[in-house]
N, C-alpha and C positions, 0 to 999 in steps of 0.2 A: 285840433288834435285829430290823427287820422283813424277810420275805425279798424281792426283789429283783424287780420285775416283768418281763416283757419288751418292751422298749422298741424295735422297730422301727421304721425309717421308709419311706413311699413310696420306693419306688425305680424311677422312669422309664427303662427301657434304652435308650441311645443308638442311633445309627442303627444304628451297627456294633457291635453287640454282641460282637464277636470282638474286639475292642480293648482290650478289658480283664480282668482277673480278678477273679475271683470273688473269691478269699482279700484282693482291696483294698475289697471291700466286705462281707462278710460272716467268720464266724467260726462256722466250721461243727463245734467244738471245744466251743462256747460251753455249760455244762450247760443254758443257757435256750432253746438254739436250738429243740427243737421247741415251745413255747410263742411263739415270734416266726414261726414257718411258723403256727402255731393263726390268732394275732392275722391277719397276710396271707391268709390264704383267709379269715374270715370278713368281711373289709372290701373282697376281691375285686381284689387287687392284683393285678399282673402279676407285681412283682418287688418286693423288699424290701432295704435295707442297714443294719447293725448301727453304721456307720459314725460317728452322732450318742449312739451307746450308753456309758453309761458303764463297759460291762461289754465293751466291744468287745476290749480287750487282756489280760484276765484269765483266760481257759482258753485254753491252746495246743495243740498236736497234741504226745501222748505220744512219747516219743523212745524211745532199744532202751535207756535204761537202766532204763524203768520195766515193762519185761518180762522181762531179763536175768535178774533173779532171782527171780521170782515161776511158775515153770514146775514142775509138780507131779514127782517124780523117776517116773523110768518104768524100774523094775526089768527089764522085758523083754528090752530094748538095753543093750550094751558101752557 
């Protein structure tokens, strides 16, 4: 299976850029994200959105339960 390119597209910011969020177009969770910043600065984008990606819904932000148990014991502290 091959691995996965990153697949950006133009992204023209509207007038009001304050109108919308980031997290509705982009996916900053994504393991491909800094490969889609790569591809946008060399093509000399303004802005970018993962939007058209097939990879757009597939890494989410880590939630407390993928830390809860993974914290080294620290003998020091009760």
């Amino acid at each position: 299976m091959s691995c996965p390119l990153p697949r950006p597209t133009e992204f023209r910011l509207p007038l009001r850029a304050e109108s919308f969020s980031i997290d509705e177009h982009r996916n900053v969770h994504c393991r491909f994200y800094g490969g889609c910043i790569d591809v946008a600065v060399k093509k000399d984008w303004d802005s970018f959105t993962c939007a058209k990606c097939p990879l757009f819904h597939e890494d989410r932000a880590p939630g407390a339960s993928a830390y809860a148990f993974n914290q080294p014991a620290d003998p020091g502290r009760p």
